[in-house]
PDB file of N, CA, C and O in Angstrom:
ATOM      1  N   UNK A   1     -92.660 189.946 121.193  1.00  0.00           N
ATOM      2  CA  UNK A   1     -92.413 190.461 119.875  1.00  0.00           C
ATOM      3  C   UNK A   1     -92.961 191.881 119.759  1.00  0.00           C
ATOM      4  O   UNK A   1     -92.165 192.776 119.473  1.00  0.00           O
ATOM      5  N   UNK A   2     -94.314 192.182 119.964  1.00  0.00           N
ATOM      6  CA  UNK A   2     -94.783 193.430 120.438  1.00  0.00           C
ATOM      7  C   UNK A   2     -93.691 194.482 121.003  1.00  0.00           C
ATOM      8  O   UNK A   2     -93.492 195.577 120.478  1.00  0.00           O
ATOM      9  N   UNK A   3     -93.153 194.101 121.905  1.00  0.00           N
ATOM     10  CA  UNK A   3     -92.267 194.972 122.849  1.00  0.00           C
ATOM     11  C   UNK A   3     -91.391 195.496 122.079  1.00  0.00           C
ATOM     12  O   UNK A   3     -91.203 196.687 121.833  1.00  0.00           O
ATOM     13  N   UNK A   4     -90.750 194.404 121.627  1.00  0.00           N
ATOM     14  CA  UNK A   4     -89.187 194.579 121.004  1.00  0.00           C
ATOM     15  C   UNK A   4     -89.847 195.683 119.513  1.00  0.00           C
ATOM     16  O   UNK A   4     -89.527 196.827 119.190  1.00  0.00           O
ATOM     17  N   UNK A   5     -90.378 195.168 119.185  1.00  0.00           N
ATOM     18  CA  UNK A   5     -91.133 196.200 117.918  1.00  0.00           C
ATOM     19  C   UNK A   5     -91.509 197.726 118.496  1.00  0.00           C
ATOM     20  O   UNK A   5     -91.085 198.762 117.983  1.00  0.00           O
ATOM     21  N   UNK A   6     -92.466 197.654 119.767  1.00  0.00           N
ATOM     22  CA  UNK A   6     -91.997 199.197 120.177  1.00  0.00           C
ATOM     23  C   UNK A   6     -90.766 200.252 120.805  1.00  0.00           C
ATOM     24  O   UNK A   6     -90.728 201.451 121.083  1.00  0.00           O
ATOM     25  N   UNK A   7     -89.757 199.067 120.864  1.00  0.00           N
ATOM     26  CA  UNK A   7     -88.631 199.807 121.255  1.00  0.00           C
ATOM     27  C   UNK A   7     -87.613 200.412 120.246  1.00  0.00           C
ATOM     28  O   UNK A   7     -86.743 201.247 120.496  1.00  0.00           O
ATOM     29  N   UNK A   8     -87.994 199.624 118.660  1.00  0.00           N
ATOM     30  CA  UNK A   8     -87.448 200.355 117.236  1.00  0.00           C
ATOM     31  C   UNK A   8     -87.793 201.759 117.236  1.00  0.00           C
ATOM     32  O   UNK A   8     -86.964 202.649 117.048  1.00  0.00           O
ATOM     33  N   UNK A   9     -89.203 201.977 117.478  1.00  0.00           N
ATOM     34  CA  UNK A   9     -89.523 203.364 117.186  1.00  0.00           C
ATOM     35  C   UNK A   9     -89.971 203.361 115.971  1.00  0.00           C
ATOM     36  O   UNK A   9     -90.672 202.450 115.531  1.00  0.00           O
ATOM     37  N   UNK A  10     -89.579 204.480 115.240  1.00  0.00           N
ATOM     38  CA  UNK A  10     -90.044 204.829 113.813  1.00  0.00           C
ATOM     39  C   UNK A  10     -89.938 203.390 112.893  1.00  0.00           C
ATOM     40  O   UNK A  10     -90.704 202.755 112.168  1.00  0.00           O
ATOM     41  N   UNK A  11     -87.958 203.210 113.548  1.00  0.00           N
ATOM     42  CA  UNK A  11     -87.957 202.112 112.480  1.00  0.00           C
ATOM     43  C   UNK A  11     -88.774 201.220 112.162  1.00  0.00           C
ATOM     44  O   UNK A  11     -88.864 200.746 111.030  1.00  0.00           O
ATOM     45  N   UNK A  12     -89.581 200.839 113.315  1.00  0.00           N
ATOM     46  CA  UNK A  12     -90.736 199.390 113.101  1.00  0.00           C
ATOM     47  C   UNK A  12     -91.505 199.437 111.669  1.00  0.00           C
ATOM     48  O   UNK A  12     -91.904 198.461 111.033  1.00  0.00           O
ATOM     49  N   UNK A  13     -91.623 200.905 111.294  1.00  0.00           N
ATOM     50  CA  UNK A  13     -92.306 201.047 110.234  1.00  0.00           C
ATOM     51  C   UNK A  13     -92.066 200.171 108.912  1.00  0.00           C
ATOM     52  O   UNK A  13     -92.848 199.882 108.006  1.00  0.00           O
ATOM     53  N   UNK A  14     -90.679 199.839 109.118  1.00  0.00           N
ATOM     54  CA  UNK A  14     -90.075 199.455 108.238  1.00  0.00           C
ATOM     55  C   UNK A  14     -90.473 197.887 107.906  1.00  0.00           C
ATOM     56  O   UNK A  14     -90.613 197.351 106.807  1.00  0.00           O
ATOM     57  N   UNK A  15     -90.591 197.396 109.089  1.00  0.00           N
ATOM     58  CA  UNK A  15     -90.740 195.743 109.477  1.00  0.00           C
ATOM     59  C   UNK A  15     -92.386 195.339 109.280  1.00  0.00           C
ATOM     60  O   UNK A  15     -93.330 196.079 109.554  1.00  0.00           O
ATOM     61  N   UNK A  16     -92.436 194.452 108.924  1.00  0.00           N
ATOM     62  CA  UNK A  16     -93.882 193.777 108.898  1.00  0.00           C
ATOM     63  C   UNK A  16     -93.754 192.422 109.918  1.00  0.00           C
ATOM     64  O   UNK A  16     -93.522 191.618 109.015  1.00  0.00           O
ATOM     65  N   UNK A  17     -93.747 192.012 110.525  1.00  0.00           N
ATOM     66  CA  UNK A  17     -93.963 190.785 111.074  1.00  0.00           C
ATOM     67  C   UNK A  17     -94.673 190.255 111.101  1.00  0.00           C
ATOM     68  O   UNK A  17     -95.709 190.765 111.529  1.00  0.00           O
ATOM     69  N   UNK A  18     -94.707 188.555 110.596  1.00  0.00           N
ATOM     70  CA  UNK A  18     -95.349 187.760 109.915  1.00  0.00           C
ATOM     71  C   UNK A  18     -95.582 186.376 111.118  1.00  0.00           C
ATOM     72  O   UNK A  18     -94.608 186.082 111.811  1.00  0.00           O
ATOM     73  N   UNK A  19     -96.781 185.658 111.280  1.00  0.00           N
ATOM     74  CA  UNK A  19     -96.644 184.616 112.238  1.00  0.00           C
ATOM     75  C   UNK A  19     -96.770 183.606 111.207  1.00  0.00           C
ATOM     76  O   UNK A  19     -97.670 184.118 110.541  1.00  0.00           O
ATOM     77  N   UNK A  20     -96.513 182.634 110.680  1.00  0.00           N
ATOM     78  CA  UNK A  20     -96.575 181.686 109.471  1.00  0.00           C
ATOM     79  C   UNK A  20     -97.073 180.244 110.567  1.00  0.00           C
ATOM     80  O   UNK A  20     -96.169 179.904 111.331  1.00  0.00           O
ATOM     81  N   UNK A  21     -98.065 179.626 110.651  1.00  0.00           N
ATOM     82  CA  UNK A  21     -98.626 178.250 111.251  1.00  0.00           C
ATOM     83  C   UNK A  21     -98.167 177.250 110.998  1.00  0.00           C
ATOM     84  O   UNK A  21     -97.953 176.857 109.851  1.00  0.00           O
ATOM     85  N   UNK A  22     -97.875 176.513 112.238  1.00  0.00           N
ATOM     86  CA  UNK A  22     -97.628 175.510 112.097  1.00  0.00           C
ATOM     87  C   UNK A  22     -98.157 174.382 112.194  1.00  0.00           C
ATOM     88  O   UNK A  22     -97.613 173.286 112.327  1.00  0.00           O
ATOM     89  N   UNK A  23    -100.179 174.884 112.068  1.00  0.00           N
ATOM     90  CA  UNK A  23    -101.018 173.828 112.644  1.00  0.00           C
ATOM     91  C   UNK A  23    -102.280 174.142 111.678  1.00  0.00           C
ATOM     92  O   UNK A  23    -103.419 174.367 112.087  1.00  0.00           O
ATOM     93  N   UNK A  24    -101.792 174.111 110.053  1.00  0.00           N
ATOM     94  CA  UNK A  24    -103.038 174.922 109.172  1.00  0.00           C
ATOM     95  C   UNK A  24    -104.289 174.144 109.367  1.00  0.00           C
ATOM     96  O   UNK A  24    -105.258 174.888 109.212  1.00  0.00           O
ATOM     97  N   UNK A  25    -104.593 173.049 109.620  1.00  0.00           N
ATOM     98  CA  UNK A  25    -105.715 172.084 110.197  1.00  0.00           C
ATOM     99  C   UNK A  25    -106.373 172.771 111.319  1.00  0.00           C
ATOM    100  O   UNK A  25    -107.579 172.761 111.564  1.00  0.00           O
ATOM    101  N   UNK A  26    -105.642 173.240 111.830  1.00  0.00           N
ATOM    102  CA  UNK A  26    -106.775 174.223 113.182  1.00  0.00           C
ATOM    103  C   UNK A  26    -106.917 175.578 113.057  1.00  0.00           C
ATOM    104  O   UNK A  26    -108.029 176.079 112.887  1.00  0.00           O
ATOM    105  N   UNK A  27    -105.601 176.430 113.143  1.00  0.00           N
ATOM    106  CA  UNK A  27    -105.061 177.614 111.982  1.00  0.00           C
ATOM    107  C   UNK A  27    -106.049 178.432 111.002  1.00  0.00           C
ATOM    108  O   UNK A  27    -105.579 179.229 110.190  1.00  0.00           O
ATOM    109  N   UNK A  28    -107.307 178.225 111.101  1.00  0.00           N
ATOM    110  CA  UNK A  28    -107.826 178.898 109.509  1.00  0.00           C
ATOM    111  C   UNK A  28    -107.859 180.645 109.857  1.00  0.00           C
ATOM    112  O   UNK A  28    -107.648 181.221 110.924  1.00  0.00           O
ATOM    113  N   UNK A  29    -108.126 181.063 108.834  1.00  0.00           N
ATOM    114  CA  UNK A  29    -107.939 182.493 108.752  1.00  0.00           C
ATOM    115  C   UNK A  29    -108.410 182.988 110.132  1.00  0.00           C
ATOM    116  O   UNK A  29    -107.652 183.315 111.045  1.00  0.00           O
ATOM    117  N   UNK A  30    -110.009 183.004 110.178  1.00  0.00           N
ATOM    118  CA  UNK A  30    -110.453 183.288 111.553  1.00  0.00           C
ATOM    119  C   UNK A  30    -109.877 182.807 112.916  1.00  0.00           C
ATOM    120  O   UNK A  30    -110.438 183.137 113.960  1.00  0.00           O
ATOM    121  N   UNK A  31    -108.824 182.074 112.914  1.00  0.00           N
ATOM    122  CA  UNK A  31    -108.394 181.903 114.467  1.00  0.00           C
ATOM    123  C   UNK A  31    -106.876 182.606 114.317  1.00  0.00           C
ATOM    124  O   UNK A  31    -106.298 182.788 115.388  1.00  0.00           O
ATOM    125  N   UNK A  32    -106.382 182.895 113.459  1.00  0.00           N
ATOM    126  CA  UNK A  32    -105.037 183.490 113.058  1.00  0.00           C
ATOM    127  C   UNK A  32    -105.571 184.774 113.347  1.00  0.00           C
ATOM    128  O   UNK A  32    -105.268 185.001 114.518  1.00  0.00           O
ATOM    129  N   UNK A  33    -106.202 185.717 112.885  1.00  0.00           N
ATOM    130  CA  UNK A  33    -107.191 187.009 112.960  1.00  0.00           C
ATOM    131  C   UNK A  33    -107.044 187.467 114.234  1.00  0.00           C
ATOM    132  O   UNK A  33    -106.280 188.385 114.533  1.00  0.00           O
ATOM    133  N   UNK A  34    -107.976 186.671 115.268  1.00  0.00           N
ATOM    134  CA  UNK A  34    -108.292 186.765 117.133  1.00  0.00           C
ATOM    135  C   UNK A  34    -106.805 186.327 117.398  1.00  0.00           C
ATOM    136  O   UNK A  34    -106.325 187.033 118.286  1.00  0.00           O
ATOM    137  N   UNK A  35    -105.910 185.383 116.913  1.00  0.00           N
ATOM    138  CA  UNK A  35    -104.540 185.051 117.843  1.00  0.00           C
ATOM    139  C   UNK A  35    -103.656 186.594 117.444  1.00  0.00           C
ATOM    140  O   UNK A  35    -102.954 187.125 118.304  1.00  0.00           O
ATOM    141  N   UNK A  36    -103.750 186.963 116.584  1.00  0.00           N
ATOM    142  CA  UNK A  36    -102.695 188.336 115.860  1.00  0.00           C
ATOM    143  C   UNK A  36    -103.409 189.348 116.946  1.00  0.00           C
ATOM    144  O   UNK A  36    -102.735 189.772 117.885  1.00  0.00           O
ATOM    145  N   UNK A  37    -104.847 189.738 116.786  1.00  0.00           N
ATOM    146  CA  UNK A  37    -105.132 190.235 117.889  1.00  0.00           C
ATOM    147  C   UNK A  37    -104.681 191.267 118.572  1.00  0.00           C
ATOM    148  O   UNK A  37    -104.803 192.476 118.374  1.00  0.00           O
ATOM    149  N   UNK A  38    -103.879 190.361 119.812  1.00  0.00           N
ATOM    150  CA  UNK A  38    -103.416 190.352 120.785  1.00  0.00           C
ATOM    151  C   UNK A  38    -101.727 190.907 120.513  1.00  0.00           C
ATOM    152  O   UNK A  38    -100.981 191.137 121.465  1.00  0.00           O
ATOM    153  N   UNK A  39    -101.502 190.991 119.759  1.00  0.00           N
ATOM    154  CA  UNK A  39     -99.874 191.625 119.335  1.00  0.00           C
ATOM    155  C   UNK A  39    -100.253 192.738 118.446  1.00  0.00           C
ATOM    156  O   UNK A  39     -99.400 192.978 117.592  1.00  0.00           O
ATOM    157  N   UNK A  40    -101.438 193.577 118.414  1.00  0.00           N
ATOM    158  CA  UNK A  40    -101.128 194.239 117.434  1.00  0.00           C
ATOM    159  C   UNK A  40    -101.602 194.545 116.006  1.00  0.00           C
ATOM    160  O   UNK A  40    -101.794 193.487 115.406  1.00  0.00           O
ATOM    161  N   UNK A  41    -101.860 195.645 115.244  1.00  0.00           N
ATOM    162  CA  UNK A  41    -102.645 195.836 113.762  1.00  0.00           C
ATOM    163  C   UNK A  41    -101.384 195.335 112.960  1.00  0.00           C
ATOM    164  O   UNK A  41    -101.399 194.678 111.919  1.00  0.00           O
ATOM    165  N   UNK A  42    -100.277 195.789 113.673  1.00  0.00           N
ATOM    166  CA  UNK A  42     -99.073 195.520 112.221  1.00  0.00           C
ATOM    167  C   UNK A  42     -98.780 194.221 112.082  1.00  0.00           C
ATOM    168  O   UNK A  42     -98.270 193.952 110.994  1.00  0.00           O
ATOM    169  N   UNK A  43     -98.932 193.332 112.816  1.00  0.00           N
ATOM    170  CA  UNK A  43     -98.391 191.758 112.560  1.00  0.00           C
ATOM    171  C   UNK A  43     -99.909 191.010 111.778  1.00  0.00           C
ATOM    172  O   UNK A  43    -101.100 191.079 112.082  1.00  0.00           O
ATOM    173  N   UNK A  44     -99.096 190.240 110.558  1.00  0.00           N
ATOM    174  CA  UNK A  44     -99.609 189.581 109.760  1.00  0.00           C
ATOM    175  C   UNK A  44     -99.787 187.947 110.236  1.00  0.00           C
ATOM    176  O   UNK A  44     -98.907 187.419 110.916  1.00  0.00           O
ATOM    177  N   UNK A  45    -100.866 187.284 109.863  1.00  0.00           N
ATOM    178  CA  UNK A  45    -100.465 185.824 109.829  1.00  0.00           C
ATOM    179  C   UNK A  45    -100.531 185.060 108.342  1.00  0.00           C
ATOM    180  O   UNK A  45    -100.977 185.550 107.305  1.00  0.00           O
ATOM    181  N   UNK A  46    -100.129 184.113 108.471  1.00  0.00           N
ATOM    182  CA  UNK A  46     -99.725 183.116 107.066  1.00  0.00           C
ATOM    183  C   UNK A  46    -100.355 181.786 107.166  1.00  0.00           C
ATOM    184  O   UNK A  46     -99.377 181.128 107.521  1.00  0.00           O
ATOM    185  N   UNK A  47    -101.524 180.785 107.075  1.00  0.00           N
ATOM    186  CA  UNK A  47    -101.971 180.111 106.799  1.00  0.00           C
ATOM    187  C   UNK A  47    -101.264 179.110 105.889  1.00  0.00           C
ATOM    188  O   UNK A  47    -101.692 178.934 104.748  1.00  0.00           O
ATOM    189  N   UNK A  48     -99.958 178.297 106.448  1.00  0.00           N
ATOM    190  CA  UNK A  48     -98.978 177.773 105.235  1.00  0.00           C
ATOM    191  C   UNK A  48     -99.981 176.156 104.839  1.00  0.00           C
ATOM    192  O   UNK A  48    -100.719 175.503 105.576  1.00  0.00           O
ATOM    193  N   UNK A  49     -99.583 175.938 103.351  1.00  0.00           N
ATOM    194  CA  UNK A  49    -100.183 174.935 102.845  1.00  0.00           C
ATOM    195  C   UNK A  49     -98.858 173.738 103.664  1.00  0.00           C
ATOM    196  O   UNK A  49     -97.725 174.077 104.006  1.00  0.00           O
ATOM    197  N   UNK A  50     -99.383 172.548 103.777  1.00  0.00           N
ATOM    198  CA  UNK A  50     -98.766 171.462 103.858  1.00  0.00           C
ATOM    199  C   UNK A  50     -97.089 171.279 103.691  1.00  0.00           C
ATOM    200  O   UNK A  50     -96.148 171.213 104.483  1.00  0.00           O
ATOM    201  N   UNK A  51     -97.279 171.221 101.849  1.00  0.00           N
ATOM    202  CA  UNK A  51     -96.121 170.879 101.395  1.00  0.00           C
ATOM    203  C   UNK A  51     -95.291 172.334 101.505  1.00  0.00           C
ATOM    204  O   UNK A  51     -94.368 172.045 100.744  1.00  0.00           O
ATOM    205  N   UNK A  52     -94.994 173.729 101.949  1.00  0.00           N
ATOM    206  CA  UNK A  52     -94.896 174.380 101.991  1.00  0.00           C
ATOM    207  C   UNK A  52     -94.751 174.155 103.167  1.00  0.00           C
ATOM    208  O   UNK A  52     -93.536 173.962 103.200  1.00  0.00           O
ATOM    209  N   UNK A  53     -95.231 173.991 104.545  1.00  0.00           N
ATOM    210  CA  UNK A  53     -94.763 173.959 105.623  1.00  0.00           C
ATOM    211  C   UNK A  53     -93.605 173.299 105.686  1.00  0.00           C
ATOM    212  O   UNK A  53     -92.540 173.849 105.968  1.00  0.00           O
ATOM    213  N   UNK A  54     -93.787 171.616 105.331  1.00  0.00           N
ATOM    214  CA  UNK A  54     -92.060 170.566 105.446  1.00  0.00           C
ATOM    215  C   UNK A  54     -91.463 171.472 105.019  1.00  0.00           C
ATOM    216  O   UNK A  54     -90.886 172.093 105.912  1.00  0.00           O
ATOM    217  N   UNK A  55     -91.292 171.932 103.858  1.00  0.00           N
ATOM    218  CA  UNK A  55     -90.061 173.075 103.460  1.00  0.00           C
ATOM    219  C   UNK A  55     -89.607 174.215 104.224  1.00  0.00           C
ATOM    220  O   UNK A  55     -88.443 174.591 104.359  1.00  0.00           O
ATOM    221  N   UNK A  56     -90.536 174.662 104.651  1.00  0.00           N
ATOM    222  CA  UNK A  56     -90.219 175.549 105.948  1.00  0.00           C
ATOM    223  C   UNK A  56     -89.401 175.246 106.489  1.00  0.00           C
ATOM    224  O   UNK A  56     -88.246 175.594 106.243  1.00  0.00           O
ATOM    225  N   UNK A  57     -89.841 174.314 107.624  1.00  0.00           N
ATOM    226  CA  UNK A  57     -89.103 173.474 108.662  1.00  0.00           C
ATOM    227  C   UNK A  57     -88.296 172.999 108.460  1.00  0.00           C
ATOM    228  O   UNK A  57     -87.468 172.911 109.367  1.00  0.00           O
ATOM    229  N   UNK A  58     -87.999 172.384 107.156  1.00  0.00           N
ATOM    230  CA  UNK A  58     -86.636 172.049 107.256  1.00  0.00           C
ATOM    231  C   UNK A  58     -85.306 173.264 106.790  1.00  0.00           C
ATOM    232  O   UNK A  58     -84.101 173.200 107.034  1.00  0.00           O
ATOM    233  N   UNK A  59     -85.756 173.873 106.366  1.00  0.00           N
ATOM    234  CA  UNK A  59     -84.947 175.150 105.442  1.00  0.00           C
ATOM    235  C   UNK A  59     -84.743 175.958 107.518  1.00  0.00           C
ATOM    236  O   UNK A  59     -83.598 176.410 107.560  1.00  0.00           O
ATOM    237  N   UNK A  60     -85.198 176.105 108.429  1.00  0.00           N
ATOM    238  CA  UNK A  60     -85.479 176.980 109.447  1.00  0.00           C
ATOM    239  C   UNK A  60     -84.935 176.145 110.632  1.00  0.00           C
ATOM    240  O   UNK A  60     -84.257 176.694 111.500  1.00  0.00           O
ATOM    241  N   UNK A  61     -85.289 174.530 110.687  1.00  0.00           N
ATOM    242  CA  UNK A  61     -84.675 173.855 111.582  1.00  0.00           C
ATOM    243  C   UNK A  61     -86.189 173.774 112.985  1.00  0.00           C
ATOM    244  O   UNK A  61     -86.195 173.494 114.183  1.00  0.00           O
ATOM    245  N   UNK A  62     -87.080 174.113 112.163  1.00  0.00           N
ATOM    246  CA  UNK A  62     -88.338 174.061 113.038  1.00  0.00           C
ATOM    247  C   UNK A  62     -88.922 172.874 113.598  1.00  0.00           C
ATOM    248  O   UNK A  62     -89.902 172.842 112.854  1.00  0.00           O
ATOM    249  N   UNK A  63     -89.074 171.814 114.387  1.00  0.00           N
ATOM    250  CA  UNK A  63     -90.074 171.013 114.184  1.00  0.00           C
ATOM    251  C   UNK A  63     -90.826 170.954 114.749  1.00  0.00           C
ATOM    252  O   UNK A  63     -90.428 170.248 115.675  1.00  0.00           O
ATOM    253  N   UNK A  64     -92.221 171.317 115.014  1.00  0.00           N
ATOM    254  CA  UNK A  64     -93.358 171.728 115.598  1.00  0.00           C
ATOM    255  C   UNK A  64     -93.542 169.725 115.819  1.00  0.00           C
ATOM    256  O   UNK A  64     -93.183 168.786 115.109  1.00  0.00           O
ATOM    257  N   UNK A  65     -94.227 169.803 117.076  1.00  0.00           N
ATOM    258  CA  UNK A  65     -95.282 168.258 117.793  1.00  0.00           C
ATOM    259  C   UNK A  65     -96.463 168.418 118.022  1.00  0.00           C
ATOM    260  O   UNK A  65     -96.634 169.456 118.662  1.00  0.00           O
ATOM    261  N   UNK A  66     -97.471 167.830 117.782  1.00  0.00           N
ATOM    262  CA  UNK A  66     -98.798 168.005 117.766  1.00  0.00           C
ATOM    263  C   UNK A  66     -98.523 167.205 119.344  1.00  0.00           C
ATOM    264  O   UNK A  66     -97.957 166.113 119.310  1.00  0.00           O
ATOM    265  N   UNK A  67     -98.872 167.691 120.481  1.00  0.00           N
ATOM    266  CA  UNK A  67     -99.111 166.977 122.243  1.00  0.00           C
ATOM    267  C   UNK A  67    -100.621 167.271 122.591  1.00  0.00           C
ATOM    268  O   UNK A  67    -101.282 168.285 122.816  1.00  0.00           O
ATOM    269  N   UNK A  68    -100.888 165.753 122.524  1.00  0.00           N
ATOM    270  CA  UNK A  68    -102.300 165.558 122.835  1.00  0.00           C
ATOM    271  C   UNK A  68    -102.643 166.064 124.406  1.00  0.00           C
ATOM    272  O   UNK A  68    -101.985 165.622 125.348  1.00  0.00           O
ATOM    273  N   UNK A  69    -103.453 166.781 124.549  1.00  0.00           N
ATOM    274  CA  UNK A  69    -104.050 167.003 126.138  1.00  0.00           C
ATOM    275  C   UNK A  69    -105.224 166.460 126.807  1.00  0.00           C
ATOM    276  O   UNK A  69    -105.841 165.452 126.464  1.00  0.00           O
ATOM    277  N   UNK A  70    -105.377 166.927 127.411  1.00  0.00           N
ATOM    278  CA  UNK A  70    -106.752 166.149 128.566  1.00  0.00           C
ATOM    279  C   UNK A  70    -108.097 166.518 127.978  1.00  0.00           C
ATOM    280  O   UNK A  70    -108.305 167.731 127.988  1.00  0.00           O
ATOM    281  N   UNK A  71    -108.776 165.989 127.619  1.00  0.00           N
ATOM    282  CA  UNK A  71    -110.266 166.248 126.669  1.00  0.00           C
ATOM    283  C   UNK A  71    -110.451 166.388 125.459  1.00  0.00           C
ATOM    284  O   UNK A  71    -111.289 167.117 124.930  1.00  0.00           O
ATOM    285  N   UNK A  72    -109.404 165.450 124.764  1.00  0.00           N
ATOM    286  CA  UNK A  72    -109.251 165.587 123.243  1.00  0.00           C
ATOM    287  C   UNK A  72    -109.051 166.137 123.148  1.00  0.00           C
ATOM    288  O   UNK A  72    -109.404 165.754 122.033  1.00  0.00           O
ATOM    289  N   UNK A  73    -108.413 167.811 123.012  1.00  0.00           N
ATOM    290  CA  UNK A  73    -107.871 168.504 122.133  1.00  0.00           C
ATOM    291  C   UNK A  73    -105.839 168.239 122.337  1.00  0.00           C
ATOM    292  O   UNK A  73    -105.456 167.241 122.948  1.00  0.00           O
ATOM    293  N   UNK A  74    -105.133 168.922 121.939  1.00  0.00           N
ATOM    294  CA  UNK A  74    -103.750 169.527 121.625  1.00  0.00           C
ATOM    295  C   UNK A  74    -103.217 170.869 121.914  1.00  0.00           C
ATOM    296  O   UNK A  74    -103.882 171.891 122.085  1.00  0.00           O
ATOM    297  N   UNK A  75    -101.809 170.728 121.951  1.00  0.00           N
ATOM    298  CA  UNK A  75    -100.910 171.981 121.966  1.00  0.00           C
ATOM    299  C   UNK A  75    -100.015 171.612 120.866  1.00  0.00           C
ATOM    300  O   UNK A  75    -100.093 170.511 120.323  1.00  0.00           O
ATOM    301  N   UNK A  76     -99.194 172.480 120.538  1.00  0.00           N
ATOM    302  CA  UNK A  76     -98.255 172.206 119.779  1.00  0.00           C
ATOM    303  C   UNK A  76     -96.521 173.025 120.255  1.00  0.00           C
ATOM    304  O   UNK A  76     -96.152 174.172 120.505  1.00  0.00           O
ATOM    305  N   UNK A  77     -96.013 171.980 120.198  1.00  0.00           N
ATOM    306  CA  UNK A  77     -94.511 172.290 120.786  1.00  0.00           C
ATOM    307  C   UNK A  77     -94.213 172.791 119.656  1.00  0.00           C
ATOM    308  O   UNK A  77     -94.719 172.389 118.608  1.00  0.00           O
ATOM    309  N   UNK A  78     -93.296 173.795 119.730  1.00  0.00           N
ATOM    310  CA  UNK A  78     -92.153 173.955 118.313  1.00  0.00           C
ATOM    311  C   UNK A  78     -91.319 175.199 119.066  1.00  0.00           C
ATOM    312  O   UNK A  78     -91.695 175.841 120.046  1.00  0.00           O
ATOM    313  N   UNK A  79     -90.263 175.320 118.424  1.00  0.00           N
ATOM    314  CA  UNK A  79     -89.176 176.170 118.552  1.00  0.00           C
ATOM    315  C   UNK A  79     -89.594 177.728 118.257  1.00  0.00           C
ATOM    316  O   UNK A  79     -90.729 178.033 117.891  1.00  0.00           O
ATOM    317  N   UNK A  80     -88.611 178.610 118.446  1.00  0.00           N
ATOM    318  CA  UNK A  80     -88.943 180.256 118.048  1.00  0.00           C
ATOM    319  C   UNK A  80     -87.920 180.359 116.958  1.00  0.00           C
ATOM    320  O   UNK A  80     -86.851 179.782 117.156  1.00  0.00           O
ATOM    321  N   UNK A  81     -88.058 180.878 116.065  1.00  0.00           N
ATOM    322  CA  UNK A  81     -87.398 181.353 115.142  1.00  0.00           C
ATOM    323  C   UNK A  81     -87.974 182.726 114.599  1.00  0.00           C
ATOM    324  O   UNK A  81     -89.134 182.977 114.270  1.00  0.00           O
ATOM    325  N   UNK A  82     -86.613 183.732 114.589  1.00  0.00           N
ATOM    326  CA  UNK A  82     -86.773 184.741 113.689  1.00  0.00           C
ATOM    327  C   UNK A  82     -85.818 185.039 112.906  1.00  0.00           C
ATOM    328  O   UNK A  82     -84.623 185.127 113.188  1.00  0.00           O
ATOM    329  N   UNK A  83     -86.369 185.211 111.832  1.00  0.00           N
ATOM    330  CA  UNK A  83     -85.926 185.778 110.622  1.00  0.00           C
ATOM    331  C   UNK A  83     -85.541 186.935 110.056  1.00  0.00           C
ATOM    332  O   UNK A  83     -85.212 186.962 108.870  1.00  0.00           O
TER     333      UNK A  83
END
């Protein structure tokens, strides 16, 4: 996403890009912060509430899987979508 944003040029100026979560239970501000990071000052993240996420996903065709891994923690599968 980075890339493609520096190959607009000026135009990027125009664009804000937004990462919206699909895992607000792990997701809190401070790990959205360090994950944005890594792409960049101009990309935003979104901390979505619950009932606001289902709506998402279904309005987008998203469905994120919580996949359990080796030592108790998770990943989460889901699709790419842009808007």
């Amino acid at each position: 996403m980075a890339a493609a944003m520096d190959k607009l040029g000026t135009a990027q100026n125009r664009i804000v890009p937004i990462f919206i979560t699909i895992d607000p239970e792990r997701d809190k501000p401070e790990v959205l912060k360090k994950y944005l990071a890594a792409f960049g000052p101009r990309f935003m993240g979104s901390p979505a509430r619950r009932t606001k996420l289902h709506r998402w996903k279904r309005n987008i065709g998203s469905s994120p899987r919580k996949q359990p891994l080796q030592g108790g923690t998770y990943s989460m599968d889901h699709s790419s979508v842009i808007i």
